[in-house]
C-alpha angles and dihedrals in degrees: 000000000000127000121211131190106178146059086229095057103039091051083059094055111055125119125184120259087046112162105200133196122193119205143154092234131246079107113206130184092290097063090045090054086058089040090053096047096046086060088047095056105032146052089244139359130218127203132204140205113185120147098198123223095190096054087059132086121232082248102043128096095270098134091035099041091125116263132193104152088175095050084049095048093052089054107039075053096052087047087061100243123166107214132026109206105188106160122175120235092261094057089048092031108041116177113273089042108145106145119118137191118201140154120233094211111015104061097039088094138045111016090355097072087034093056113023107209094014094113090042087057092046093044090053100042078049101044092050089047084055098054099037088045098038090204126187093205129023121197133213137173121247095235092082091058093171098040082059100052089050091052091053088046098048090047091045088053094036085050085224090161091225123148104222110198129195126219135192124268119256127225153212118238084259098049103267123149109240110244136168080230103063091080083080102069126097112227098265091049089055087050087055099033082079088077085081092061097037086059108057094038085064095050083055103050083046083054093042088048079057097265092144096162103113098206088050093048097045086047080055084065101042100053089046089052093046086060092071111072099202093062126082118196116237094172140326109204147143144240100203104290104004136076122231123193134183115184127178107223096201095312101336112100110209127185132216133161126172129190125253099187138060 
């Protein structure tokens, strides 16, 4: 596998039929799983480890968002990736940088109204991989389902000519949705964490029992979050058929969604 520091060099080395996953890094099984399908389904697969400055608030965990570049190297290795792009903020950022990407509708909800700036910043870290990579496939969990959605719409209007494709969330044995931020959590705040999970499987088994009335189903939620005293709702929404959830656990914000339809 190749590691590469700059813009210059990863430009160079480019090849068609490139799959690409971006990351921050601390990659868990839920990266690997990208990772893993990327190889299956291109000629080579990129990698990359970018903890973003601009997609963070003044007030949000940038310089304590969890690192450990030798353990990831060892595992984007291991799942078998190409290419480990892993730029600083200097190298992505130069001075004089003043270009930005955002979205006018799909980032006014959700996370978007919970963390201003936070898509512009994703949409520009994004927009500048996919023109260094030059990837023919990109690849996002599941978990993010509006980030997602942000990614699919920004390639759509820039006319990148990127398949995005969506995988599942991974999980943990109890339910819980595998996050670089759950390293965060003390022991009694993982046990609790669950409650995300456990949430939106309810709403699902009310919609499965024919329950099909959105705000009854996301109240549903919110009362069986409400029952755990170490979360703190954020929102509870949806995105047409599916749920989407943020909860604080003490400080750490996790995210979940599940979907309701077919």
């Amino acid at each position: 596998m190749k590691i590469i520091k700059t813009v210059s060099e990863m430009i160079s080395s480019g090849s068609p039929g490139m799959g690409f996953v971006p990351t921050m890094g601390y990659l868990h099984e839920g990266h690997l799983s990208l990772i893993r399908r990327s190889v299956s389904e291109n000629e080579k697969t990129a990698v990359s480890i970018f903890v973003n400055p601009v997609q963070f608030a003044p007030d949000e965990d940038f310089l304590t968002y969890p690192r450990n570049l030798e353990r990831d190297i060892s595992l984007c290795e291991q799942a078998g990736a190409d290419i480990l792009f892993t730029p600083d903020a200097d190298e992505m950022y130069p001075e004089g940088f003043q270009t930005y990407v955002d979205l006018t509708e799909l980032t006014k909800g959700l996370c978007g109204q919970s963390r201003p700036g936070h898509f512009k910043g994703v949409c520009t870290a994004v927009a500048k991989l996919f023109n260094i990579i030059r990837p023919e496939s990109a690849y996002f969990g599941q978990k993010d389902i509006q980030q997602l959605a942000v990614v699919r719409q920004m390639t759509a209007d820039l006319n990148f000519g990127i398949r995005i494709v969506g995988c599942p969330t991974v999980r943990e044995p109890d339910g819980l949705a595998m996050s670089s931020r759950n390293a965060y959590l003390s022991p009694e705040q993982r046990k609790a964490a669950v409650i995300l999970s456990q949430s939106l499987q309810y709403a699902k088994q009310l919609h499965e029992n024919g329950e099909n009335d959105i705000n009854i189903l996301k109240n549903a939620v919110t009362k069986r979050l409400e029952t755990e005293p170490l979360a703190k709702i954020d929102y509870v929404s949806n995105i047409e058929d599916v749920i989407a959830i943020a909860v604080f656990i003490g400080k750490t914000r996790l995210i979940d969604n599940i979907c309701i339809g077919s």
